[in-house]
C-alpha positions as CSV (number, residue, x, y, z in Angstrom):
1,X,-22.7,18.7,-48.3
2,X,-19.1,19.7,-49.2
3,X,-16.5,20.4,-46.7
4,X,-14.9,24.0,-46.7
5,X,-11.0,23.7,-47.7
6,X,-8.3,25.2,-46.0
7,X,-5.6,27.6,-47.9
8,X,-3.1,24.7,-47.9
9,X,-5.9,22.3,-49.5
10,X,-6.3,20.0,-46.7
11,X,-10.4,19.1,-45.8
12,X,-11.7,20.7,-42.8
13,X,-11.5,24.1,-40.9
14,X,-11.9,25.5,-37.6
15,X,-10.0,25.1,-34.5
16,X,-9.3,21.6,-34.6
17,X,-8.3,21.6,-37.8
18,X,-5.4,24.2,-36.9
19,X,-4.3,22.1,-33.7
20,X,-4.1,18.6,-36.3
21,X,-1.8,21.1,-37.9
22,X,0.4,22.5,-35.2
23,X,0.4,19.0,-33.9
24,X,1.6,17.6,-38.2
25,X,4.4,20.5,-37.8
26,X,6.1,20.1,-34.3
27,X,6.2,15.9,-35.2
28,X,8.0,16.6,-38.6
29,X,10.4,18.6,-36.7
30,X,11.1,16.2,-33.5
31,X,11.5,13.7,-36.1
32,X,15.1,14.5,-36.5
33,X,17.0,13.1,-33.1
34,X,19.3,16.0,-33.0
35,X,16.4,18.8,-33.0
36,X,14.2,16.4,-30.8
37,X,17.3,16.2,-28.1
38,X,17.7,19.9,-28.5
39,X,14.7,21.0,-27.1
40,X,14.4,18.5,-24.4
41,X,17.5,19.8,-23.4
42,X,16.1,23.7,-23.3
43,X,13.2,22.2,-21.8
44,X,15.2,20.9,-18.6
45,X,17.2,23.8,-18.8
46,X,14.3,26.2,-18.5
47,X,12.2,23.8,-15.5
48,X,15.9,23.8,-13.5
49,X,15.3,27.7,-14.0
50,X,12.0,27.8,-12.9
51,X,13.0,25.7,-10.2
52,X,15.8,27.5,-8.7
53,X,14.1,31.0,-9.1
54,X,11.2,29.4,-6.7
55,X,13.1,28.6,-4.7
56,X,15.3,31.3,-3.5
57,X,12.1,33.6,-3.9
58,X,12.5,34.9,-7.0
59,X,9.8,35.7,-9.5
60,X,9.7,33.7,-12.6
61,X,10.9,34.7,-16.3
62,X,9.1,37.3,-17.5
63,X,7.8,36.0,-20.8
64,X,6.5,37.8,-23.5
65,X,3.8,36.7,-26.6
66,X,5.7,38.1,-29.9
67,X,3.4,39.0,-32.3
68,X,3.2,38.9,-35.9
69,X,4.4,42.1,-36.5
70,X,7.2,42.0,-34.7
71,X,8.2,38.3,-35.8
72,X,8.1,40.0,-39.3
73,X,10.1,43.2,-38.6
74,X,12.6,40.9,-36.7
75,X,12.8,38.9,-39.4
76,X,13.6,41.8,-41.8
77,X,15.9,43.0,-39.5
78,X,18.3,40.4,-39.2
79,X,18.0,39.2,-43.5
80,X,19.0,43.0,-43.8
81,X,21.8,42.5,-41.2
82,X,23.2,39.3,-42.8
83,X,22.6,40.1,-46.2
84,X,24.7,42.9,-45.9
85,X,27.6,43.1,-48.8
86,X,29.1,45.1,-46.0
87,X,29.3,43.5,-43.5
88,X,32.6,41.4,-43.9
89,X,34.5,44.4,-44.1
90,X,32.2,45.9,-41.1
91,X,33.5,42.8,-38.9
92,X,36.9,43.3,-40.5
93,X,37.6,46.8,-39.9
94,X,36.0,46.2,-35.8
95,X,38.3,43.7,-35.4
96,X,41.6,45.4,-36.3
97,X,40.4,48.7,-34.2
98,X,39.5,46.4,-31.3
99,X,43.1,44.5,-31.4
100,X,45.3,47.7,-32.3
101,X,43.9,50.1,-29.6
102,X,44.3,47.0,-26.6
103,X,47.6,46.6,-28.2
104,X,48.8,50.5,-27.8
105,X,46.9,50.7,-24.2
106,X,49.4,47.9,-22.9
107,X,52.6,49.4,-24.9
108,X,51.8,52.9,-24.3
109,X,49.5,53.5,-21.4
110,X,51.9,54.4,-18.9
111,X,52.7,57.3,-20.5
112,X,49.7,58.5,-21.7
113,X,47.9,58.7,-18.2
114,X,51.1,60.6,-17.3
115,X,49.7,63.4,-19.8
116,X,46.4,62.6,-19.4
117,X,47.0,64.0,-15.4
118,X,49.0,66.9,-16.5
119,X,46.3,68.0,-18.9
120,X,43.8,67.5,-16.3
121,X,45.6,69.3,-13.7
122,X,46.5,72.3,-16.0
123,X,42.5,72.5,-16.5
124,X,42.3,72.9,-12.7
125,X,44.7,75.5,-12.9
126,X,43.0,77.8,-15.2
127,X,39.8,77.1,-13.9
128,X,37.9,74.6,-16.1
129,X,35.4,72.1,-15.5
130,X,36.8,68.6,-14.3
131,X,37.3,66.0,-17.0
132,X,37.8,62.2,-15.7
133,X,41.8,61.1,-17.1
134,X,40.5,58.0,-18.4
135,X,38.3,59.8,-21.0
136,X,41.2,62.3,-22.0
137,X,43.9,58.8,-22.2
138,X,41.4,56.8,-24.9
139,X,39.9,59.6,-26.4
140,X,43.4,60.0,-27.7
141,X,44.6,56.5,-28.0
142,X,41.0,56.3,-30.2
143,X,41.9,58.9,-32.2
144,X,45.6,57.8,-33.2
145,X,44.8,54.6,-33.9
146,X,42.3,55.6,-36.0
147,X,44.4,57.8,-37.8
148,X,46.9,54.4,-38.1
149,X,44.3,52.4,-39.7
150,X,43.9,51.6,-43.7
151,X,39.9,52.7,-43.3
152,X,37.1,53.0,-40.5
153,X,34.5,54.5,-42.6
154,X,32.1,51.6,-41.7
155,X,32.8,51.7,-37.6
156,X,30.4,53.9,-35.7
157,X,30.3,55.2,-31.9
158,X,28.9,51.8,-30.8
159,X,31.6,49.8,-32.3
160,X,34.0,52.3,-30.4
161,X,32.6,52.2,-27.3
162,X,33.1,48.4,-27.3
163,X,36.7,48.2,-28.5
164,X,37.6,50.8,-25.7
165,X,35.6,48.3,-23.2
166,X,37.7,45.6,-24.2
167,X,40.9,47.2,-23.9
168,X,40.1,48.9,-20.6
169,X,38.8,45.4,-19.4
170,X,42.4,44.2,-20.9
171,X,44.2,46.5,-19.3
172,X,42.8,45.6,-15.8
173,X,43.5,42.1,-16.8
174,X,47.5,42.9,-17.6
175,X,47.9,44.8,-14.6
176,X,46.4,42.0,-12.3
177,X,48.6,39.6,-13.6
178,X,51.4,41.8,-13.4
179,X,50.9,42.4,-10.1
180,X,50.7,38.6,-9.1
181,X,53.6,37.8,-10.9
182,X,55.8,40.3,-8.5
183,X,55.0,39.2,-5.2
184,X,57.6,36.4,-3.7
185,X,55.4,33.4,-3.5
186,X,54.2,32.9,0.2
187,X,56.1,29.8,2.1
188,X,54.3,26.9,4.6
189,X,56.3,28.3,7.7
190,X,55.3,25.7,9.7
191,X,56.1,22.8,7.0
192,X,59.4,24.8,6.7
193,X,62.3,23.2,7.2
194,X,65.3,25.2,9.0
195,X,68.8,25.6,7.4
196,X,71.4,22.8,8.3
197,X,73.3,26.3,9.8
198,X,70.6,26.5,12.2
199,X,69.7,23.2,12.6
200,X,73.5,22.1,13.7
201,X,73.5,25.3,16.2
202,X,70.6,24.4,17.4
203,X,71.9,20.9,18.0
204,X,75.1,22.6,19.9
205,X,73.1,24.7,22.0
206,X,71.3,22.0,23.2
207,X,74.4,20.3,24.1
208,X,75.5,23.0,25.7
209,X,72.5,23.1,28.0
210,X,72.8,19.2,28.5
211,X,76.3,19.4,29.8
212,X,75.4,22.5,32.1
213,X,74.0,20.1,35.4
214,X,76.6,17.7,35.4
215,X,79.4,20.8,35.5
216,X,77.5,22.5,38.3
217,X,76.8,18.9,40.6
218,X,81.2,18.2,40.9
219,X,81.2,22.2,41.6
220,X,78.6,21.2,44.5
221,X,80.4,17.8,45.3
């Protein structure tokens, strides 16, 4: 009696047949040391995970089968993201908007929350609706250095909202800094030592204290 072949030609079929399989697989792949050392290091990583999530009460990692579907679409997902002729001058044109707009926050943003504030206040005046000053400043500072640039026709809102979190988290950054660098650095008090001023009138003072019983005994005598 003939045994049934498998798609890839090998004899036999069934469920141990795809576990001599899976098994074949993972040992061609741990053959290599630096793959093999690679995932014993993920593997200790993810028990010291488990570990410390039991034991400060947490639950554990909330895993997740993938099917096949969605290994597939993934996989289409990120060939059409890499295989993208555009995308060098999509990482291009994000980079120069991210730099350029930090770089006119820190030179010029001073004086554009100074309008920003008027603007919002005249709003209050006439009786419009509130609008927060930080909006009003990069809405602006987006909109002139967009005008600035060579070309943006590939950035979209998302790319935007990122480059105006990294200058806002810049411009925190710059102003903490600034800030540190102003105050007078803090002295040891106690491992102070005294000016030589003080030290020698302090010295004479004590003289002058030393000599005061001797005067007052020949005033007694």
């Amino acid at each position: 009696m003939l045994t049934p072949t498998t798609r890839s030609g090998s004899l036999g079929s069934g469920p141990s047949a795809t576990r001599s399989a899976v098994r074949g697989v993972h040992r061609n792949r741990r053959s290599d040391p630096g793959i093999y050392q690679s995932e014993l290091e993920a593997n200790a990583a993810a028990g010291r995970l488990k570990r410390s999530l039991s034991r400060a009460g947490l639950p554990r990692k909330p895993l997740r089968a993938t099917t096949a579907a969605e290994r597939r679409t993934n996989a289409r997902e990120g060939d059409a993201y890499f295989n993208d002729p555009s995308r060098p001058e999509h990482l291009r044109q994000f980079t120069v908007f991210v730099a350029s707009l930090t770089e006119h926050m820190l030179k010029n943003g001073a004086r554009m929350h100074e309008f920003a504030e008027a603007y919002v206040s005249s709003r209050a005046r006439i009786g419009l609706p509130p609008v927060p000053v930080e909006t009003i400043v990069y809405a602006r500072a987006v909109e002139i250095v967009a005008e600035r640039m060579r070309r943006v026709d590939l950035l979209i809102s998302r790319d935007v909202a990122t480059a105006v979190r990294s200058a806002e988290h810049e411009g925190r950054g710059h102003a903490l800094r600034a800030t540190a660098a102003a105050k007078p650095p803090r002295g040891n008090r106690r491992g102070a030592r005294a000016p030589p001023q003080c030290a020698a009138s302090r010295r004479r003072g004590d003289g002058e204290q030393s000599e005061g019983p001797p005067e007052k005994a020949e005033r007694a005598g």
